[in-house]
N, C-alpha and C positions, 0 to 999 in steps of 0.2 A: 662685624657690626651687628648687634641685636637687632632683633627684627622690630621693635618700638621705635628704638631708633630710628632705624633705616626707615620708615615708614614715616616717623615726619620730617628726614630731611627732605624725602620726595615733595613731601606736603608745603614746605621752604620753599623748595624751588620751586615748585609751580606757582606759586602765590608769586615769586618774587620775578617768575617770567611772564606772567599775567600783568603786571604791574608794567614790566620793561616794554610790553607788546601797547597799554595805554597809553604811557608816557610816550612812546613813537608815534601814534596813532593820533593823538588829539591835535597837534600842529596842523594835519594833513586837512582834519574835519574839519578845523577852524578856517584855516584856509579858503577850504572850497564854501562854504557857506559863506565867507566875507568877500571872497570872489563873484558870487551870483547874486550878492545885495550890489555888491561894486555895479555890475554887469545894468540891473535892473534902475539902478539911480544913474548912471553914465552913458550906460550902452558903449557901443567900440569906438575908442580913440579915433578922431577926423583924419587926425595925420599923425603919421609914424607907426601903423598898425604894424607890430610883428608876423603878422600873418600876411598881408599886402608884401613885406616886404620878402619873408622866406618867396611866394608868390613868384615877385620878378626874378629871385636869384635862382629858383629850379624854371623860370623860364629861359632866362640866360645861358642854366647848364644845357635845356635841351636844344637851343638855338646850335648849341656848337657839338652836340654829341647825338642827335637825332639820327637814328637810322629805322628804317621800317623793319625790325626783327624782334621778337621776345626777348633776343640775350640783351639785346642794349636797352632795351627798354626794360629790364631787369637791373641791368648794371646803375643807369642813370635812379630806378628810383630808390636802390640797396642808398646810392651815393646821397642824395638828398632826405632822406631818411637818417643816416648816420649823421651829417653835418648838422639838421635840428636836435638831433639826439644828444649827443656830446656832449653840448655846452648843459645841458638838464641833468647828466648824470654826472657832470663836474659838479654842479651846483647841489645837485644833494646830496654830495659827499660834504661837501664845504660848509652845508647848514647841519650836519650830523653834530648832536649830540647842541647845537644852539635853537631852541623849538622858537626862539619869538622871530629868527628871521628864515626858519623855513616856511613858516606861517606865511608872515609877507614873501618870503617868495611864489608858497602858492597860491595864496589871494591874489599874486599880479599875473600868476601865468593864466588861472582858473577866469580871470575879468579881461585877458586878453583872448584864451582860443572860445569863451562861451559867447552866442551871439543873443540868445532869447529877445532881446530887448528892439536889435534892429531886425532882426526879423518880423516883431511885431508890427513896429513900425512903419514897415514897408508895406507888409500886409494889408494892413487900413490905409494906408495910403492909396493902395491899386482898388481898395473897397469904397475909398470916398469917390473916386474919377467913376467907378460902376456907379453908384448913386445919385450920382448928377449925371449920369447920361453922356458921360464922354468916355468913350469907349477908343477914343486915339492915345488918351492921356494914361489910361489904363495901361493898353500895350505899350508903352511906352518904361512904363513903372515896371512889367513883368520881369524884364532879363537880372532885375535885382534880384527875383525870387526863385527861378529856376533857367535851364537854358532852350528852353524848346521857341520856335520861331511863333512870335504873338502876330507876324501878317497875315493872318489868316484865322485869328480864332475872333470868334465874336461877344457878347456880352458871359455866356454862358459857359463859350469855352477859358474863357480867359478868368471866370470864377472858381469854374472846378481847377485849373491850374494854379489857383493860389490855393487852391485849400489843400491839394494833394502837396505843393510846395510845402503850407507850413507843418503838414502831418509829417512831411519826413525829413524835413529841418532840423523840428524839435529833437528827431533822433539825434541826427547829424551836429548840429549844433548846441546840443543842451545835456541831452541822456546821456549820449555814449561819451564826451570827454570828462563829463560826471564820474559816471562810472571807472574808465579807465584811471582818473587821478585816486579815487579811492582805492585802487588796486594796486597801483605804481606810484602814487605822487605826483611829483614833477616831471618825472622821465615820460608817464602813462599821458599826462595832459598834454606835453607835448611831441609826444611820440605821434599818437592820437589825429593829431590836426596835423600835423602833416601827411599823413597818410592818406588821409581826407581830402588836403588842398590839391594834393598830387593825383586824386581820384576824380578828381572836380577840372583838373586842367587836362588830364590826357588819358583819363578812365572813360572815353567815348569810345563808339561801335562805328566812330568815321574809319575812313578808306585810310586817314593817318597815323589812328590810333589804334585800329583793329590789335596791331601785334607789338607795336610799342607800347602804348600804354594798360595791358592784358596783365604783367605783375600788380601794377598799383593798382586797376583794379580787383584785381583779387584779393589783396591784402585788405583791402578795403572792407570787402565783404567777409572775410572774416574777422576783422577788426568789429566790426557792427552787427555782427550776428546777435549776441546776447545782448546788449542795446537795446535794439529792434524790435525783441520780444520784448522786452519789458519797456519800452516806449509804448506797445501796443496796450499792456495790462496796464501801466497807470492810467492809459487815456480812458481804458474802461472802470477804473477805482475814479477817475474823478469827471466822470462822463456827466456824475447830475447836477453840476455846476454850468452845462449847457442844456439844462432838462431833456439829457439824454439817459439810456438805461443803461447801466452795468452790463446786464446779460445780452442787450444788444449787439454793444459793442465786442463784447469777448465771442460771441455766435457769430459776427461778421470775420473776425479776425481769423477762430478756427475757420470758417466753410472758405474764406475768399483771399488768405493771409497766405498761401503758396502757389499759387495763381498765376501771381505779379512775375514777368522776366526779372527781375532781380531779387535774389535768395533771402532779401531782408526790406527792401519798402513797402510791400506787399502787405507786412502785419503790421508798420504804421498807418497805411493810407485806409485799407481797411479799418480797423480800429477805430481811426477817427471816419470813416465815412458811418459806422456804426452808432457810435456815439452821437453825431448830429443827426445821423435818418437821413441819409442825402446817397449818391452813387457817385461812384467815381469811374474812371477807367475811360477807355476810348482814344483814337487816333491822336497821335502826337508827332509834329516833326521837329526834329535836333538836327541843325545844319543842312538842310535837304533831306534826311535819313528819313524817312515815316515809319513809323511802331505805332502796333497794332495792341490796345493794351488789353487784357479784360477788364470785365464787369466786375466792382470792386464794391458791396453793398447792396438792401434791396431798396434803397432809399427813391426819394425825388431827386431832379437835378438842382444843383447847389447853383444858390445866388448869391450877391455882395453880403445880404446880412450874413450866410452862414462862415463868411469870410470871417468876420467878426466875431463870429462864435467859435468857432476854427481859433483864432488865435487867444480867447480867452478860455477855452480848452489848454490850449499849448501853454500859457501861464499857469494853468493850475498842474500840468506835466513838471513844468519847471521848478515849483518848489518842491513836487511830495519825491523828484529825482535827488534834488538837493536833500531835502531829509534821507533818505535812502542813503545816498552815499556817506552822508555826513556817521552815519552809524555804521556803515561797511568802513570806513575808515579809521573810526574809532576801537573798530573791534578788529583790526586787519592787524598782522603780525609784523 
C-alpha cells in the first residue's frame, strides 16, 4: 500500500473510532445528567428503593452465612457484589447498540443510587431542630445522616456531625457513583452502591465486623479513593458559593486530608471544613466503640448555620460532579 495511502486510511479510522467512542459515550452522559436533575426534582423513591431493597437481601445472606472470619466475609460480599452486578452487565449488553434506552436506563439507575437531594434534606432538617433549640429532636434526625451514637453529643457536637456527615456523603453519595458510571456505565453505578451499602452495613471496627466485614471495607476504600480527592477539589473550586476561599480549602485538604483513620474522608471533611472556616474532628462513638478523631481545619467550631452552608456547598459539589462526568463520559471510549 503506498504510503499516502496508508496514511489516510489510519487518518479513516481514527476519525471513524473517534466517532464510534462518541456515539457510545453520549447515552451514558445524557443519562447521568438526566439522572441527577431526576435525583434533585424527586429525591429517592418512599417506597420500593432499590437500594433498601439490595439492603435487606445482603442482610438476609448474612443472617444465614455470618461467621466472624475474613474468608466468609469475603465470600458473602464477592456474593452480593456479583448478584447487584449481573443484572447491570445484562442490561448493558441488551441496551448495546439502542442509545435511547441505555439512556433511560441510566438516568433510572444514576436517580436511583444518587442521594444529593435527601441528604440535603435531612441535613436542614437536623439544622432547623439546632435552631429552635431542640436539641432532642436533632438527635433524633442524626442516625439519618451518619451512625455514631447522638446520646451524648450536645448542640455542637451534633452540628459538626452533620457537617462532617454531609462532607463525606457528598462523596459517597454524589461524586463517586458519578464518576464510576462515567467510567463503567451501568455496571460502574451499580457496582458502586453496592459496594458502599455493604461498607455501610458491615464495614464497622465492631467486635462483629472487625474480620467479616474487613473485604467490603476495603473494597470500599478503594472504590472512593479517586472520589474522595476530587470531592475534596470541587469543594475547593466552588468553596465561594459559601464565601469560603479556594486556597483555604485546598491548604486544609493538603496539611489535614491524611490525618483522618480512613484513607479517603479525611480529604472530603477536611476540604469542606476549609471551605467554610470551621474545624472538625474530635471524639466519636459507633455502637459503644469511641474514636479518637483528629483536628480536621484551623477554623471555629461549626454551628446549625454552617449546616446550611455545609449543604449548599454539597449542591454546588453536585452539579460541577455531574458536569465532570457528563464530559468523562462523553469522551470515554
Amino acid at each position: 500500500m503506498p504510503h499516502r495511502r496508508r496514511s489516510a486510511w489510519r487518518r479513516d479510522r481514527h476519525v471513524r473510532s473517534d466517532n464510534s467512542r462518541r456515539a457510545a459515550g453520549w447515552p451514558v452522559a445524557a443519562g447521568l445528567a438526566a439522572g441527577t436533575v431526576l435525583d434533585a426534582l424527586l429525591a429517592d423513591p418512599r417506597r420500593g428503593h432499590p437500594v433498601a431493597a439490595f439492603g435487606r437481601a445482603a442482610g438476609a445472606i448474612e443472617a444465614r452465612g455470618y461467621a466472624a472470619t475474613k474468608a466468609r466475609g469475603g465470600l458473602y460480599t464477592a456474593s452480593c457484589l456479583l448478584a447487584a452486578a449481573a443484572p447491570a452487565v445484562v442490561a448493558h449488553h441488551l441496551t448495546r447498540g439502542r442509545p435511547a434506552l441505555r439512556l433511560a436506563a441510566i438516568a433510572a439507575a444514576s436517580w436511583s443510587v444518587l442521594g444529593a437531594a435527601s441528604l440535603a434534606t435531612e441535613a436542614e432538617r437536623l439544622a432547623r431542630a439546632l435552631e429552635s433549640g431542640n436539641v432532642a429532636v436533632a438527635r433524633a434526625r442524626l442516625p439519618s445522616l451518619c451512625g455514631r451514637d447522638p446520646a451524648r453529643l450536645d448542640a455542637a457536637g451534633l452540628a459538626r456531625a452533620a457537617v462532617e456527615s454531609v462532607a463525606e456523603n457528598t462523596c459517597d453519595a454524589v461524586v463517586a457513583p458519578l464518576l464510576w458510571g462515567s467510567a463503567a456505565g451501568l455496571t460502574g453505578l451499580i457496582a458502586y452502591r453496592a459496594v458502599n451499602t455493604l461498607d455501610a452495613m458491615v464495614g464497622h471496627r465492631s467486635s462483629r465486623y472487625l474480620e467479616f466485614g474487613w473485604a467490603a471495607a476495603r473494597l470500599d476504600d478503594v472504590a472512593n479513593a479517586a472520589p474522595a480527592r476530587l470531592t475534596g477539589l470541587l469543594a475547593a473550586a466552588c468553596s465561594p458559593t459559601v464565601r469560603g476561599n479556594p486556597g483555604a480549602a485546598l491548604g486544609a485538604m493538603r496539611t489535614f486530608g491524611g490525618r483522618h483513620p480512613s484513607p479517603n474522608a479525611g480529604y472530603c471533611e477536611s476540604a469542606f471544613a476549609g471551605a467554610l472556616g470551621v474545624q472538625l474532628g474530635g471524639t466519636n462513638v459507633y455502637e459503644g466503640v469511641v474514636e479518637d478523631r483528629p483536628r480536621l481545619g484551623d477554623g471555629r467550631a461549626p454551628g446549625a448555620e454552617d449546616i446550611r452552608r455545609a449543604v449548599r456547598l454539597s449542591r454546588a459539589v453536585t452539579w460541577a460532579a455531574a458536569a465532570f462526568a457528563v464530559v468523562v463520559a462523553a469522551r470515554w471510549p
